[in-house]
N, C-alpha and C positions, 0 to 999 in steps of 0.2 A: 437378699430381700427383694422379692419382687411388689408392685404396687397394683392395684387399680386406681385410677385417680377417681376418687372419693365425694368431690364440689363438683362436678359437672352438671351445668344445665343442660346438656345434650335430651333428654328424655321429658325434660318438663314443659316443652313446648312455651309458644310466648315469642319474644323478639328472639332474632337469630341474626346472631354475632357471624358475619360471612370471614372477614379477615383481622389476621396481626401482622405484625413487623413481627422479623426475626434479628435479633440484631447480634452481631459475634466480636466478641470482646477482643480478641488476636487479630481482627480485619480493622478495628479501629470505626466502629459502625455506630453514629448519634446523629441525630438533627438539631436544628441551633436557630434561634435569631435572636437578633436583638431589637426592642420594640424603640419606636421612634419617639414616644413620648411613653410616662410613666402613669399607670395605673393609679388603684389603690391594692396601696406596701402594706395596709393592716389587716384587710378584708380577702380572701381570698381561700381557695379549696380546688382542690386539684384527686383526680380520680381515673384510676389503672386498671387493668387485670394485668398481670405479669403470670410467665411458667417457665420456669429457667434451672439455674443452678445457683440458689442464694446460699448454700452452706459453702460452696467455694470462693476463699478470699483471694479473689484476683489482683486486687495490689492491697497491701500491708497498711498503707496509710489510710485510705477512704473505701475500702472494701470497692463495692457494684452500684455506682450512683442511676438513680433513675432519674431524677429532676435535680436541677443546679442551677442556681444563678448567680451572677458577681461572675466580679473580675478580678479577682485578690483571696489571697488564700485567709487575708485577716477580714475581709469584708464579702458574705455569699451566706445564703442560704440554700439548704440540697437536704434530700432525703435519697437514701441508700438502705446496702443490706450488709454486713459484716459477719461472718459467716456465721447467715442462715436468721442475724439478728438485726431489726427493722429500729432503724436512727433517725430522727429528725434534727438539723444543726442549723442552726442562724450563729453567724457570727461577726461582730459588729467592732471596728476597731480592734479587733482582737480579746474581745471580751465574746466565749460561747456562753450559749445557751441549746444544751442539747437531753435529748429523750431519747431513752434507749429502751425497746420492750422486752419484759422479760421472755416473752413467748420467741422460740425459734421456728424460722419457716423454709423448711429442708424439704419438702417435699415438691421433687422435681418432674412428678406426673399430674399434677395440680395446677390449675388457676386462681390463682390470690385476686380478689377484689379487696382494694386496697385505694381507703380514703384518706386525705388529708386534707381536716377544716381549720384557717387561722382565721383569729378574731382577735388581734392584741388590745379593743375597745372594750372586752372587756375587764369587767372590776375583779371578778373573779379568777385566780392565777391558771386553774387546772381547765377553763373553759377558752383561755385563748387557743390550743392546740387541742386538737381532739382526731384522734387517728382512729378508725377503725378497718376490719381487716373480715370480708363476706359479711357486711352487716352490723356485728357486733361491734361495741365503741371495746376498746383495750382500756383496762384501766390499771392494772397491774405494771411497774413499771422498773429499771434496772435503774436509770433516774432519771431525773424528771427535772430539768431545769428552767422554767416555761419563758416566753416571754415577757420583758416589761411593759406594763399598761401603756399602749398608743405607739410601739414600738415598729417603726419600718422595719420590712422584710428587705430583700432584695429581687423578690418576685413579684413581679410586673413592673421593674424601675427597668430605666432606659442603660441596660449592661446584657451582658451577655449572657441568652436562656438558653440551657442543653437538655435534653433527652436522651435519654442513655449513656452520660457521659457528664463527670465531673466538667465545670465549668471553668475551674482552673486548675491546670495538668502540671506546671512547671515544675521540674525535680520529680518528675509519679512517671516513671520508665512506662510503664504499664495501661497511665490513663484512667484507671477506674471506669471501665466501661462496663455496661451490665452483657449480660452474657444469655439470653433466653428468648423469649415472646414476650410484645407487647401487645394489648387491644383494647381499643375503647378508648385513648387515651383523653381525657377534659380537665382542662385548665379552666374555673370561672374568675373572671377580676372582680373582686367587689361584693361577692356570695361569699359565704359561713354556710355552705350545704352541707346533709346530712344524707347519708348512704340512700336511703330513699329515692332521692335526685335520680340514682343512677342504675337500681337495681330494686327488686322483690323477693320474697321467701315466696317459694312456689307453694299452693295449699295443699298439693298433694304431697309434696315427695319432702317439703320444706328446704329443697334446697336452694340456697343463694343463687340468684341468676342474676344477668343485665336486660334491662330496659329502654326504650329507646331516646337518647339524648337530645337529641334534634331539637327537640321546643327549648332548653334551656338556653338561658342569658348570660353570653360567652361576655361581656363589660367589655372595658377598653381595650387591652391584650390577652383574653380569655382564647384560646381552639379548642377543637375535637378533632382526632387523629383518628379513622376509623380505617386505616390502611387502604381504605379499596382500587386507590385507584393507583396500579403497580408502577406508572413512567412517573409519578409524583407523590412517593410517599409521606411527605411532608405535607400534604393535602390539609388545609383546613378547611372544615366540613360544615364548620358554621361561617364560610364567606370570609373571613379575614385573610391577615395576611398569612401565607406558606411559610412552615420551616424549611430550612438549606438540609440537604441529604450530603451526610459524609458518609461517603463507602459503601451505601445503600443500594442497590438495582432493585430490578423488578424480580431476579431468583428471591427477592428477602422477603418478599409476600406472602404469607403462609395462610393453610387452611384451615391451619392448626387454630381453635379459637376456644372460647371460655364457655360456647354451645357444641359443640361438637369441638372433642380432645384427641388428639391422634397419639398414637402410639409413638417412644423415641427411646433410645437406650436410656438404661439408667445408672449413673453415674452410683446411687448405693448397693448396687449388687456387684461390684467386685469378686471375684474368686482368684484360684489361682493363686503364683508364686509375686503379683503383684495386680496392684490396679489401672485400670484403665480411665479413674474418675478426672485427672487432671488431662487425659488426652481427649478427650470428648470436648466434641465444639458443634458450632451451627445449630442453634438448637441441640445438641446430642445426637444428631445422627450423623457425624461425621467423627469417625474413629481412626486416631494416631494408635500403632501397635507399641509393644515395648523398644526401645535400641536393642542395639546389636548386644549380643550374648545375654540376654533375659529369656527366660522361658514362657513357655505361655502362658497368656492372658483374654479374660474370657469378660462380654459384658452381655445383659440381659437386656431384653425389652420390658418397658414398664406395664403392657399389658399382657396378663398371663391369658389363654385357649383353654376352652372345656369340652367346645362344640362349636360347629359352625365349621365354611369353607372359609378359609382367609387365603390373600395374595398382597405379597410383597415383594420388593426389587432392590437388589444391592448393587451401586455401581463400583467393581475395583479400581480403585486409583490407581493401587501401588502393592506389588506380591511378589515376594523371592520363593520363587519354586512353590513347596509345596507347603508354605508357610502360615495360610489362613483355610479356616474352617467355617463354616455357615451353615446353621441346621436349627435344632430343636433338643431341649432336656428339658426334664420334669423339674416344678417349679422348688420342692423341696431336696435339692440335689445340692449338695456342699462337697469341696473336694479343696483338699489345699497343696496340692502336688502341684506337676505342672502338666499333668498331661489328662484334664480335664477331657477331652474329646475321647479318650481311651478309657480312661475311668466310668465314664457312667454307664449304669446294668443298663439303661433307658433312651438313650439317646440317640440320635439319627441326625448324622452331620455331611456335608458333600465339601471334601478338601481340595483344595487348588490344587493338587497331584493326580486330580483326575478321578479321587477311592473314594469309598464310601463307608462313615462308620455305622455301624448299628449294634448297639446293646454292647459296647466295648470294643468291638471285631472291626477289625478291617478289610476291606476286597475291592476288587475293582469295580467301577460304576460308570464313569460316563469320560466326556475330555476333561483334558487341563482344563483351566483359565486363567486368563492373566493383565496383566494395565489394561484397560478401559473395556472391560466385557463388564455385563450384564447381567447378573444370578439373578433370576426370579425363583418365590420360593411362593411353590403353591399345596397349603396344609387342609386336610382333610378329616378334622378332628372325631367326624360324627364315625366314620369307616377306618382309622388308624392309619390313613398313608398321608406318603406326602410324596411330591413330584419337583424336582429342582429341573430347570431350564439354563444354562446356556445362551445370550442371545437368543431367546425364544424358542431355542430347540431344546425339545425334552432329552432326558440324561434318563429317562425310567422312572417310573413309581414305586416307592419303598413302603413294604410294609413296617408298619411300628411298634414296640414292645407296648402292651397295654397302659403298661406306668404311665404313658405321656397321656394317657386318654384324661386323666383325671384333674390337672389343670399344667397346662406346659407353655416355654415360651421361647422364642426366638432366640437366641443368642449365637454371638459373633466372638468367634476365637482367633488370638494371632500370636506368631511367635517370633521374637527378633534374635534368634538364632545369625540370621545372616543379614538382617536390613529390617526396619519399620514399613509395616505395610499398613495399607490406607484404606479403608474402604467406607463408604456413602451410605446412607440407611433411607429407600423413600417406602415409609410407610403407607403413603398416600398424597404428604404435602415434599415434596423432594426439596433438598438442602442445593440441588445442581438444577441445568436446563435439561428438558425434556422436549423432545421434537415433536411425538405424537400426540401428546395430552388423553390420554387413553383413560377412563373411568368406570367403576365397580355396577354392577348392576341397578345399582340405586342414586348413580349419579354421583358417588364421592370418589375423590382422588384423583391423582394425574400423575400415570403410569406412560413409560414406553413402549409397553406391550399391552396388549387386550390382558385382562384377567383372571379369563377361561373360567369363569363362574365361583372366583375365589372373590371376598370382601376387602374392601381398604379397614384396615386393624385400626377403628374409630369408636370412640364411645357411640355414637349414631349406631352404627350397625352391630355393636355390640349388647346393647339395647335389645335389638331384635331379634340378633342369631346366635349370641354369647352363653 
């Protein structure tokens, strides 16, 4: 199942979202402080775009925590995702109170705007918490426990605040850390705001966009996290105090944003004699192959090709012989063997053996590759070819079975026959360092190489040449 991500403001013009955090659950990646004196515990609303992998439950007990706070696992309040399903929990002496929506939010080429307004002043029970999700209030619910009238939270009291990361771990191997992009993050102390605050229905296109936060009233311990500035991304934007970066750098800075969406594997299009959903990290474009003696395994990009020049660049980490594949199949291609790269009538792959598939066949094509080269993959959708590189040096232009003309996508095969191989995905926002910072004719992406007149695979430019 391949996606186009669907919410993007990218086209509707308006404010524009420059960066997110990326944050990766297996590095142990969240920001934290704890505020020096305490807010207001009744008043308060908190506002995200997130694009990750919420159907994936990374630990068993608290799913993918995005906001947490406490210091007790009987005393915190946190809102998360449990796969794919959006929970609000305060828990006080060990008595919950928690909300579970029934809506699932699985789609991992997507930006979720996602609000949370508390108000425990009021009389009315279902008005103290109000979540909404791109605009619309949720009112459909799995249940719904709300809080008691005039009831402290634990959000804005002087305990420990995390971002991306349950606020207490003890006995959780795991951590509950969320696993995606964040942008836009806003904390207000003291506000009961509504979607508005933070965003607009475009008039043309009507789709959910962000707006710009800057004028709102951050209260006592209220931030805004707008990632920009890469050596401090715990940056508060509206002048207060910075969160603490754990495991963060400046590689976590992404281009990747809720205006302009970049392309990343996708973790529901599994094929093959298994999946690759649970090796998939950094955003998704860092891909663990299968262990030793599995067969291949094959994962897609979330945006599919019709038309247009695209350029992308893979870095190999890690390749036993002739063990991974990098190319192009047509977007409706299902295959449950394991030899995915041989099977399809359509497809045009360049194997780390140096060969080249096309339309099933194999033949000779260009050199090996191996630990830490550099496949650039430059597709020609409008003429049927494509041209893979080498460290920058071309391997030949292939021409392509027409099948792929009609919408195709990227994917990444590997086989653990002999060893788990590893390779990087920079669609444009890279998951690694990049020396040159190299960009698309239009100014997006940051390549190692020049582009050679291929696009960074962006809803921006897809927009215009898709």
């Amino acid at each position: 199942m391949l996606i186009i991500p669907a919410n993007s403001a990218s086209a509707a013009g308006g404010f524009e979202v420059s960066n997110s955090c990326r944050f990766n659950g297996t590095s142990s990646d969240y920001l934290s402080k704890t505020p020096s004196s305490s807010g207001n515990r009744k008043t308060w609303t908190a506002s995200v775009w997130l694009k990750g992998q919420p159907s994936t439950t990374v630990n068993n007990i608290a799913g993918q925590a995005v906001y947490s706070a406490g210091n007790a696992a009987t005393d915190r309040t946190h809102f998360y995702f449990t796969n794919g399903i959006f929970e609000f929990r305060t828990e006080i002496s060990n008595t919950q109170q928690i909300i579970t929506t029934n809506q699932t939010f699985s789609d991992p080429a997507a930006f979720y705007h996602f609000v949370v307004a508390v108000d425990s002043t009021q009389s009315t029970a279902a008005n103290r918490v109000k979540i909404y999700v791109n605009g619309v209030q949720i009112t459909s619910f799995a249940a719904a426990a709300y809080l008691a009238q005039n009831a402290d939270t634990y959000v804005n009291h002087t305990v420990l605040q995390t971002v991306g990361r349950a606020s207490y771990i003890a006995n959780q191997a795991s951590g509950s850390y969320w696993n995606g992009y964040m942008a836009e993050f806003v904390l207000l102390d003291g506000t009961a705001a509504t979607p508005t605050s933070f965003g607009e229905f475009d008039e043309d296109s009507n789709i959910w966009k962000p707006i710009d936060v800057s004028g709102l009233t951050a209260g006592t311990n209220g931030f805004y996290l707008d990632f920009k500035a890469s050596a401090n991304l715990g940056n508060d934007a509206f002048g207060g105090t910075d969160l603490d970066e754990y495991n963060l750098t400046a590689i976590d800075q992404s281009t990747d944003t809720c205006t302009n969406n970049f392309a990343t594997l996708n973790p529901l299009a599994p094929m093959d004699t298994g999946s690759l959903v649970q090796a998939l990290s950094e955003g998704n474009l860092k891909a663990n192959g299968p262990a030793e003696g599995v067969g291949w395994q094959t994962a897609y990009a979330t945006i599919p090709l019709s038309s247009g020049k695209w350029y992308i660049e893979v870095l190999v980490t890690q390749v036993a012989g002739n063990e991974v594949v990098i190319g192009l199949n047509p977007d409706n291609f299902s295959n449950t063997s394991d030899t995915a790269h041989s099977n399809s009538t359509a497809g045009v792959w360049y194997q780390s053996n140096g060969n080249k598939w096309v339309s099933g066949s194999s033949s000779s094509y260009g050199a090996t590759y191996d630990d830490g080269d550099i496949i650039s993959v430059l597709i020609n959708m409008d003429d049927s070819e494509v041209t893979f590189y080498k460290n920058d040096a071309s391997q030949g232009t292939i021409s392509f079975n027409t099948n792929l003309t009609g919408a195709s996508s990227i994917i990444f095969g590997t086989n653990g026959i002999e060893v788990t191989s590893i390779t990087q995905f920079n669609f444009g926002s890279p998951p690694y360092a990049v020396s040159s910072s190299n960009t698309d004719g239009n100014g997006y992406g940051n390549f190692e190489f020049a582009t050679k007149g291929g696009y960074a695979l962006n809803t921006k430019n897809l927009a215009e040449y898709g």
